[in-house]
C-alpha positions as protocol buffer text, in pm:
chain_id: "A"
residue {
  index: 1
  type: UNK
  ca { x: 152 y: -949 z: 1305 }
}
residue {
  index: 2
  type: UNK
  ca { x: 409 y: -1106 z: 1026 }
}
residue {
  index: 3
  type: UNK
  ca { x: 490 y: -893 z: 710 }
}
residue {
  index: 4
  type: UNK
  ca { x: 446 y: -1127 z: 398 }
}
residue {
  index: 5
  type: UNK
  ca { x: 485 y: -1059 z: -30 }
}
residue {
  index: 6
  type: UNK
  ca { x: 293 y: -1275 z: -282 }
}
residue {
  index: 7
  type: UNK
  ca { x: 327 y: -1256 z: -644 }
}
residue {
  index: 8
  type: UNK
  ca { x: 175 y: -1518 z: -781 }
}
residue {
  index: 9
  type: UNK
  ca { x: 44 y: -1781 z: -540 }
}
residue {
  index: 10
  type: UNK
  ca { x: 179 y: -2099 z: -544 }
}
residue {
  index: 11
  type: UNK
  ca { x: 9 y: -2265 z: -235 }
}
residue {
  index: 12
  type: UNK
  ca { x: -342 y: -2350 z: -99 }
}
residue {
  index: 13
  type: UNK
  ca { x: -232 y: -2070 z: 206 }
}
residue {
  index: 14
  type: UNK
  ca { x: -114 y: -1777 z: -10 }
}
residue {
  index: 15
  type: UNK
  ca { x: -483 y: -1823 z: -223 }
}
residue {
  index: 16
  type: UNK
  ca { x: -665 y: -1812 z: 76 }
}
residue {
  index: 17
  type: UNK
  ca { x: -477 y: -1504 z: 154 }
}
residue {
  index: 18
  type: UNK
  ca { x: -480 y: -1352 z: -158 }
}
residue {
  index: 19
  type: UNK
  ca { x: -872 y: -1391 z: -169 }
}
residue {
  index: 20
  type: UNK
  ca { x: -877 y: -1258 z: 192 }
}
residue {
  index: 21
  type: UNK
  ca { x: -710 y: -955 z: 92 }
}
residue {
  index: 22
  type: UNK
  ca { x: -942 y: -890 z: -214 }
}
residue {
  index: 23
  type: UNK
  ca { x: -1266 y: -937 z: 55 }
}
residue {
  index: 24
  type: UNK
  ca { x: -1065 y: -670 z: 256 }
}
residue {
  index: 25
  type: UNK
  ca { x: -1085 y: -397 z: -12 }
}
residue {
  index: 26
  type: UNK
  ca { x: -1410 y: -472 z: -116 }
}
residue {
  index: 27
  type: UNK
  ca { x: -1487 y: -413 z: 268 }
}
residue {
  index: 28
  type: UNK
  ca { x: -1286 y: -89 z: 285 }
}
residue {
  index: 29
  type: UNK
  ca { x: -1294 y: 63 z: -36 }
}
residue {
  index: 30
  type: UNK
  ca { x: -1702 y: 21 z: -126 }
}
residue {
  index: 31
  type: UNK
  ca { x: -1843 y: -37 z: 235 }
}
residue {
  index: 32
  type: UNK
  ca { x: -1662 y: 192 z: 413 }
}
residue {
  index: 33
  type: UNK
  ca { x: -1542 y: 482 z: 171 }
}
residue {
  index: 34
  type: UNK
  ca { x: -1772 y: 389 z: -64 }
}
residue {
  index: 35
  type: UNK
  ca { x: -1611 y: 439 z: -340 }
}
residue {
  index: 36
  type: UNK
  ca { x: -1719 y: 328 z: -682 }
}
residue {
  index: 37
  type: UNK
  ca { x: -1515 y: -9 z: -749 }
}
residue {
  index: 38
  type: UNK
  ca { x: -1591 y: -342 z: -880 }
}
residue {
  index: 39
  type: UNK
  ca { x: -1713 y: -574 z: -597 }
}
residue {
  index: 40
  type: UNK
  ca { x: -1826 y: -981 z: -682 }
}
residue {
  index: 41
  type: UNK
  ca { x: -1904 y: -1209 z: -459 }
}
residue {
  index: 42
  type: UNK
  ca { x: -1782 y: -964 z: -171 }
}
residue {
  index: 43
  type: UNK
  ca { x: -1431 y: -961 z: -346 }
}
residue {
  index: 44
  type: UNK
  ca { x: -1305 y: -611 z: -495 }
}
residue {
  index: 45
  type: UNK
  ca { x: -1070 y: -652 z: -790 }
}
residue {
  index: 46
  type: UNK
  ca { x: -988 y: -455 z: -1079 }
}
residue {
  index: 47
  type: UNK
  ca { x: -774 y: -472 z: -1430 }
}
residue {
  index: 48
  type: UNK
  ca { x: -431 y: -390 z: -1263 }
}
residue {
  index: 49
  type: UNK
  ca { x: -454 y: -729 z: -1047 }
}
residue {
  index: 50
  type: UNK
  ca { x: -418 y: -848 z: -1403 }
}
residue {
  index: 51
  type: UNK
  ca { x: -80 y: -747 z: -1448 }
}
residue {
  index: 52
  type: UNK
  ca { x: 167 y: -975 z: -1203 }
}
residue {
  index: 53
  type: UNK
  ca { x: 165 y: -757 z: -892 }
}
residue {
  index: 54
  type: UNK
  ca { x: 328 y: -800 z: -561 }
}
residue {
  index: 55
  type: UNK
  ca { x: 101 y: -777 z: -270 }
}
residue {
  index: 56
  type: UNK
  ca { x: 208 y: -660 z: 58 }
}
residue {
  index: 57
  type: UNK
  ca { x: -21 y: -800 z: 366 }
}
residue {
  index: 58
  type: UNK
  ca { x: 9 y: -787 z: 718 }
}
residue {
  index: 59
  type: UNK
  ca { x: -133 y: -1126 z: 843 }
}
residue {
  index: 60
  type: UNK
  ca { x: -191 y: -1132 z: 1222 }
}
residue {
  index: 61
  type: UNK
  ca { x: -120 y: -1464 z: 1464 }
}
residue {
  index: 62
  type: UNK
  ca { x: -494 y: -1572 z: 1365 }
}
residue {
  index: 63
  type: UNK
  ca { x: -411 y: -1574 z: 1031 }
}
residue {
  index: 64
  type: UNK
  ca { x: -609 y: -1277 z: 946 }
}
residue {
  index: 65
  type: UNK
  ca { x: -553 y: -1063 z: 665 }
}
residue {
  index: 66
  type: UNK
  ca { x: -512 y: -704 z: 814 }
}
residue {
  index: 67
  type: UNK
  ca { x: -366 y: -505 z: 587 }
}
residue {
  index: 68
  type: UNK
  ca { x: -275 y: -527 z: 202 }
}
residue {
  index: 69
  type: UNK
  ca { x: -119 y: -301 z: -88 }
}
residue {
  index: 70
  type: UNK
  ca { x: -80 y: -378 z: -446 }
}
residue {
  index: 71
  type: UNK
  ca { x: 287 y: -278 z: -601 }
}
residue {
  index: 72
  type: UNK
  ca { x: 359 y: -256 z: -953 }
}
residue {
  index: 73
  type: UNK
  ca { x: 619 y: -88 z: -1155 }
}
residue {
  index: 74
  type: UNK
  ca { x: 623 y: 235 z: -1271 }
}
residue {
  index: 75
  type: UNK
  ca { x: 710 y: 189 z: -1616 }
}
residue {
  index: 76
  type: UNK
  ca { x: 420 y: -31 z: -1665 }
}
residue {
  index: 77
  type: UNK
  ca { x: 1 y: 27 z: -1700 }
}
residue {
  index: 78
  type: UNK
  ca { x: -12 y: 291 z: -1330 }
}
residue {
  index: 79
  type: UNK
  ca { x: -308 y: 388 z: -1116 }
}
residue {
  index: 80
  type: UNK
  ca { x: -165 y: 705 z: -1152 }
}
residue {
  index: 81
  type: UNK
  ca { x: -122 y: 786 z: -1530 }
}
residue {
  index: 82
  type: UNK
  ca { x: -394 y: 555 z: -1658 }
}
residue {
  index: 83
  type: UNK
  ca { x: -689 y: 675 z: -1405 }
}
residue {
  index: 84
  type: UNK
  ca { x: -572 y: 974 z: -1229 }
}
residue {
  index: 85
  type: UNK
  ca { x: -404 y: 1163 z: -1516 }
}
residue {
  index: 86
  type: UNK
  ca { x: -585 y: 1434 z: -1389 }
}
residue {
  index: 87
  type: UNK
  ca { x: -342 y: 1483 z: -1066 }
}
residue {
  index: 88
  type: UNK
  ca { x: 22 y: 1443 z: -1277 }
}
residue {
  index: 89
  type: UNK
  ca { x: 214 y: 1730 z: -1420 }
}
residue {
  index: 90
  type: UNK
  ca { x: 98 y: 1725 z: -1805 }
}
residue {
  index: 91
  type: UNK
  ca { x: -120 y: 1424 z: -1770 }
}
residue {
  index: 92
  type: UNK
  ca { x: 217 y: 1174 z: -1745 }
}
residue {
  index: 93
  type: UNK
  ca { x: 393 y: 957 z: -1503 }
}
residue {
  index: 94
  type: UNK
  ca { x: 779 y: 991 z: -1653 }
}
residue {
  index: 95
  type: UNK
  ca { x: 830 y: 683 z: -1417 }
}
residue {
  index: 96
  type: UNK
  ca { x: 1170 y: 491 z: -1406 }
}
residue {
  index: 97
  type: UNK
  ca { x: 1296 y: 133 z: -1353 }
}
residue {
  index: 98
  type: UNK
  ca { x: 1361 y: 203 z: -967 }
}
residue {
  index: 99
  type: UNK
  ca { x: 998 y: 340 z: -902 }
}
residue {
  index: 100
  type: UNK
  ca { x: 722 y: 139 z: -816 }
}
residue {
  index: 101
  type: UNK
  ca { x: 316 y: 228 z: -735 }
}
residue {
  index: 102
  type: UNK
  ca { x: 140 y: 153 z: -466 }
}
residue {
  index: 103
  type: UNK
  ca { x: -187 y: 139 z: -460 }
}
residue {
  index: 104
  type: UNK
  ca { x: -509 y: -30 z: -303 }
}
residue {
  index: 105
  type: UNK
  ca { x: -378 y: 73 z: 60 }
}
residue {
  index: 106
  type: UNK
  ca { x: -598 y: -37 z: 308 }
}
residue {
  index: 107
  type: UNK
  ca { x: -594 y: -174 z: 696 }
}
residue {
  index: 108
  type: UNK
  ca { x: -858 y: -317 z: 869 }
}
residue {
  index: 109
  type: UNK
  ca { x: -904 y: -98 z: 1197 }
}
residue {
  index: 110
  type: UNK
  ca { x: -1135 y: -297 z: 1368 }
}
residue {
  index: 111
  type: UNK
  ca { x: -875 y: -606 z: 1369 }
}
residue {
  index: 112
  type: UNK
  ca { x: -631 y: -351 z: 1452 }
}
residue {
  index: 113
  type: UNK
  ca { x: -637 y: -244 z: 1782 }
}
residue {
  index: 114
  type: UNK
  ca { x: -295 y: -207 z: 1894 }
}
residue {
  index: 115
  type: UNK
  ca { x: -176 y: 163 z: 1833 }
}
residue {
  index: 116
  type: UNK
  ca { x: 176 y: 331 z: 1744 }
}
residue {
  index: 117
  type: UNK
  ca { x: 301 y: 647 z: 1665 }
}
residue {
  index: 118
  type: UNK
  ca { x: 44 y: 827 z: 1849 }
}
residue {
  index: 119
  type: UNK
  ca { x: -313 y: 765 z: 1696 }
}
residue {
  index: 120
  type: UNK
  ca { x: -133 y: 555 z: 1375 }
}
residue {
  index: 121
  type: UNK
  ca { x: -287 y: 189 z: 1400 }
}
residue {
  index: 122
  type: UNK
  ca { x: 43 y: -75 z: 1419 }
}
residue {
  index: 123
  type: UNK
  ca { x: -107 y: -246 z: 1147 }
}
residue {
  index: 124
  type: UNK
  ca { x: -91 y: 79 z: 953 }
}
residue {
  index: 125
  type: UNK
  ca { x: 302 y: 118 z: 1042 }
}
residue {
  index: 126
  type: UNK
  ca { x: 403 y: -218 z: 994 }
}
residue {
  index: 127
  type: UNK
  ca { x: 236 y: -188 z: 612 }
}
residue {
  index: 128
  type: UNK
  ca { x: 457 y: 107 z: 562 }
}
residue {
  index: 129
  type: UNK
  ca { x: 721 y: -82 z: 716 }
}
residue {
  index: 130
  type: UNK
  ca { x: 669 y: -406 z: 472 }
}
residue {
  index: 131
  type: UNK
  ca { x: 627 y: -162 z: 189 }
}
residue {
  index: 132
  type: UNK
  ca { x: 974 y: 21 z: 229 }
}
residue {
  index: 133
  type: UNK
  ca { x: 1116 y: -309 z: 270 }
}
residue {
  index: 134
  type: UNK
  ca { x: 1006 y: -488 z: -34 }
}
residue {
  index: 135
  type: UNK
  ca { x: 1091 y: -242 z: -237 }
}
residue {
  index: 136
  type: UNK
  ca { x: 1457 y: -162 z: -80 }
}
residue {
  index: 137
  type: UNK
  ca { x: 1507 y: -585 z: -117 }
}
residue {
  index: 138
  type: UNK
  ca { x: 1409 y: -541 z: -515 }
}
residue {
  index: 139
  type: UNK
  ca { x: 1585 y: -250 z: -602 }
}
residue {
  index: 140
  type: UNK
  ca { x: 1304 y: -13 z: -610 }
}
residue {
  index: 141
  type: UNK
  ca { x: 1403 y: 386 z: -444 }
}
residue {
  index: 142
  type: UNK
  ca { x: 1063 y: 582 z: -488 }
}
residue {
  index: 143
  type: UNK
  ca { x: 730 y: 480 z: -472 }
}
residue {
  index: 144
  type: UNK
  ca { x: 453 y: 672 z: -648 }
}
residue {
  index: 145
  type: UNK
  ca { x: 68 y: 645 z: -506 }
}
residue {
  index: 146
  type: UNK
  ca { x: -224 y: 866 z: -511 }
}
residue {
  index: 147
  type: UNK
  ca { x: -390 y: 884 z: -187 }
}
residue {
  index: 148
  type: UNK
  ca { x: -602 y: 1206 z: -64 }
}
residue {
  index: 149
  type: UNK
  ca { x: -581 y: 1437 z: 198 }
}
residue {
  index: 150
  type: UNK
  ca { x: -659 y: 1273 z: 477 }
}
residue {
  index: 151
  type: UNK
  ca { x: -420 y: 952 z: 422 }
}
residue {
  index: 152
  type: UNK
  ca { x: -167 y: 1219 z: 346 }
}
residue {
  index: 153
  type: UNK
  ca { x: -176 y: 1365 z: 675 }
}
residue {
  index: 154
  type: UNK
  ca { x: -142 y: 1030 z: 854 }
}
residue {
  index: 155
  type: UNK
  ca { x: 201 y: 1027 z: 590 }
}
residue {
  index: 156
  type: UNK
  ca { x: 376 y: 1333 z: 731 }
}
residue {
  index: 157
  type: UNK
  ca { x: 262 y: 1269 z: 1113 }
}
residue {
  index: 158
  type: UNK
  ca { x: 463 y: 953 z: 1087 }
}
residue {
  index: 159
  type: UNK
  ca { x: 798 y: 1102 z: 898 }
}
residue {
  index: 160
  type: UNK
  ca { x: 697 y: 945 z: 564 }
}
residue {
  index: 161
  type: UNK
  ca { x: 555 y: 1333 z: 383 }
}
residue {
  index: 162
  type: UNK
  ca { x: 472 y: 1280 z: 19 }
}
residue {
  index: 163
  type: UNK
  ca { x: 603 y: 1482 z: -240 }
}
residue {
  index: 164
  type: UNK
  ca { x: 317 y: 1623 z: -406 }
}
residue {
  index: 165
  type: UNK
  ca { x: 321 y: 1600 z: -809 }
}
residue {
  index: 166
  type: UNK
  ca { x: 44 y: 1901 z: -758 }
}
residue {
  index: 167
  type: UNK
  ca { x: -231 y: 2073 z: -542 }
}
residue {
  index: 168
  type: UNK
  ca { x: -502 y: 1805 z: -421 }
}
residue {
  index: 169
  type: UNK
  ca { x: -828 y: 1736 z: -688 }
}
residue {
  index: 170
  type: UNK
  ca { x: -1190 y: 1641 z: -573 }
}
residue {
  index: 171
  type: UNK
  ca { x: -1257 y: 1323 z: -772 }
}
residue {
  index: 172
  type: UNK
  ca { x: -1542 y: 1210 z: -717 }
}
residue {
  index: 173
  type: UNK
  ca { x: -1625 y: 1261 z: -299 }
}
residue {
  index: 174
  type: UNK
  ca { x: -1286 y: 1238 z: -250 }
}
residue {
  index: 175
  type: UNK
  ca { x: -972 y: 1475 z: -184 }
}
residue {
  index: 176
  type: UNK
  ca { x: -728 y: 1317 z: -423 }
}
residue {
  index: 177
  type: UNK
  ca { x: -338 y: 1388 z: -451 }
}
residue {
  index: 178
  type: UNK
  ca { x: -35 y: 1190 z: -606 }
}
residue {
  index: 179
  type: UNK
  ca { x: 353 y: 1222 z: -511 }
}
residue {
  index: 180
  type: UNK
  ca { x: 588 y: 1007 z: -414 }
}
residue {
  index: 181
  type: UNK
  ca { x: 755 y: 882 z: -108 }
}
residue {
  index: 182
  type: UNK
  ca { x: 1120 y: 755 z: -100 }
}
residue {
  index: 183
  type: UNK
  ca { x: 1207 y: 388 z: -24 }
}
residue {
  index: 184
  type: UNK
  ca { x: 1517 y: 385 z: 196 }
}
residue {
  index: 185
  type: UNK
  ca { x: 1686 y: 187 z: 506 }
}
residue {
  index: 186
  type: UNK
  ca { x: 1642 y: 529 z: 749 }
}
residue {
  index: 187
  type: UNK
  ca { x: 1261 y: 516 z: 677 }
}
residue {
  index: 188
  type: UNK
  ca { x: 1232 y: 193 z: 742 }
}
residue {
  index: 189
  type: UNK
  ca { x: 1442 y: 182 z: 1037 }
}
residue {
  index: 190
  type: UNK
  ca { x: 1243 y: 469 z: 1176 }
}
residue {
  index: 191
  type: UNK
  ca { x: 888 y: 370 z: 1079 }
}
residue {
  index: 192
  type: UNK
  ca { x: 850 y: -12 z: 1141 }
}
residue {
  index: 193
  type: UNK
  ca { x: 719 y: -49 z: 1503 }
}
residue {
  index: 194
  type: UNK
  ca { x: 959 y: -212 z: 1786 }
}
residue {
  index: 195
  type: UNK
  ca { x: 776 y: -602 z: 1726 }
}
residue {
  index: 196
  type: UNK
  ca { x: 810 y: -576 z: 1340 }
}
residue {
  index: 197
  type: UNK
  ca { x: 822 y: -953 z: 1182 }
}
residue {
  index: 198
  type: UNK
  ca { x: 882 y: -1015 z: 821 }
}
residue {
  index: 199
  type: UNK
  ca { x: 1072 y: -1286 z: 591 }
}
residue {
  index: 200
  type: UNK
  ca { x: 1129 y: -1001 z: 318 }
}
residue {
  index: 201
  type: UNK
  ca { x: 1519 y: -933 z: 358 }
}
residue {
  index: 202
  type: UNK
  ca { x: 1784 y: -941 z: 622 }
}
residue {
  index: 203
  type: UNK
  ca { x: 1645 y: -579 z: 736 }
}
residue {
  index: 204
  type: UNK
  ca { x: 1378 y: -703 z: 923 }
}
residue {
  index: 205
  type: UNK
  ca { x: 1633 y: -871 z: 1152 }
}
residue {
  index: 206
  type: UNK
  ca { x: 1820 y: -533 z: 1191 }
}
residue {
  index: 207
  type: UNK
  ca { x: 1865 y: -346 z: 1564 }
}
C-alpha cells in the first residue's frame, strides 16, 4: 500500500485514480452509511471538489484505490462552517493559514484486510499517516474535520483524540462532532504502520 497526493491530475493514471476514489465514496458514503449525497453514474462528488483540493489515497500493489480524503484550507469555503455550522462555537470556523479540513474520509474495509493497532484496518493508519504527512510537507499544523462518534473513537484508540469544538449533534442518522487534530512529526512517527510507503516528503523515509 503506497501513500500518494493529487491536486489536479495531470496524467491518464492519476484520472483513473481520481475517478476511482470518487466511486469509493459513492460506495461508502450512500451504500454503506447511507447518507444523503450526490451519487452519478456510481461516482459521489460534491461542490467542494470544485475548489482545487488535495486528495490523499492509499493505492494498494493492484492499483486499487483503498482509501481517500479530500484536504482544503481552512480559510477557504469548509465542510465545517458552510454545512455543519451547527457543530462550531457561534456558527464560525476562525480558521488560519496553517489549518487545513479534512473531509470525505473513507477506507474500503473489504480491500483492507491487513489489521494494525489492534482492530484499526492498516489502510485506515496509513491514511492518517499520509494525512499528517502532507500537511507537515505544506506547512499546515492543525487539521479541522467533522466526523461522529464512532470515527472519533477509532481517533483516540490510536493516539490521534480530537479536540472537540463542542458536545456531539444528531444530524440527520448520524452522531456528528467537529474538532481538530494536530499535524506533527511525533504523530506521524507514532501512527504510520511499520511498512508505510509514500513519495510525500523525506519523512516517509524516516527510522
Amino acid at each position: 500500500m503506497h501513500i500518494i497526493a493529487i491536486s489536479a491530475a495531470g496524467t491518464h493514471r492519476e484520472h483513473q485514480l481520481l475517478e476511482a476514489q470518487h466511486s469509493l465514496r459513492a460506495h461508502v458514503f450512500s451504500d454503506r452509511l447511507g447518507w444523503e449525497v450526490d451519487v452519478v453514474d456510481g461516482r459521489e462528488a460534491d461542490s467542494f471538489d470544485n475548489l482545487g483540493p488535495a486528495y490523499i489515497l492509499a493505492v494498494s500493489s493492484d492499483n486499487r484505490v483503498v482509501g481517500c480524503a479530500r484536504l482544503l484550507p481552512a480559510l477557504g469555503p469548509t465542510m465545517a462552517e458552510n454545512v455543519f455550522s451547527s457543530l462550531l462555537p457561534g456558527g464560525r470556523l476562525h480558521g488560519h493559514s496553517a489549518m487545513i479540513e479534512s473531509s470525505r474520509f473513507c477506507v474500503d474495509t473489504m480491500l483492507a484486510k491487513r489489521r494494525g493497532a489492534g482492530s484499526v484496518h492498516e489502510a485506515t493508519l496509513t491514511m492518517f499517516a499520509g494525512i499528517i504527512e502532507w500537511c507537515m510537507a505544506n506547512g499546515y499544523t492543525e487539521i479541522i474535520t467533522v466526523t461522529d462518534t464512532r470515527f472519533e473513537r477509532i481517533l483516540a484508540r490510536v493516539g490521534w483524540p480530537l479536540l472537540r469544538f463542542g458536545e456531539p449533534k444528531k444530524i440527520g442518522v448520524t452522531m456528528a462532532v467537529a474538532g481538530t487534530l494536530p499535524a506533527n512529526a511525533d504523530t506521524f512517527l507514532r501512527l504510520r504502520p511499520s511498512n508505510y510507503s509514500s513519495e510525500l516528503s523525506p519523512l516517509s523515509q524516516a527510522a
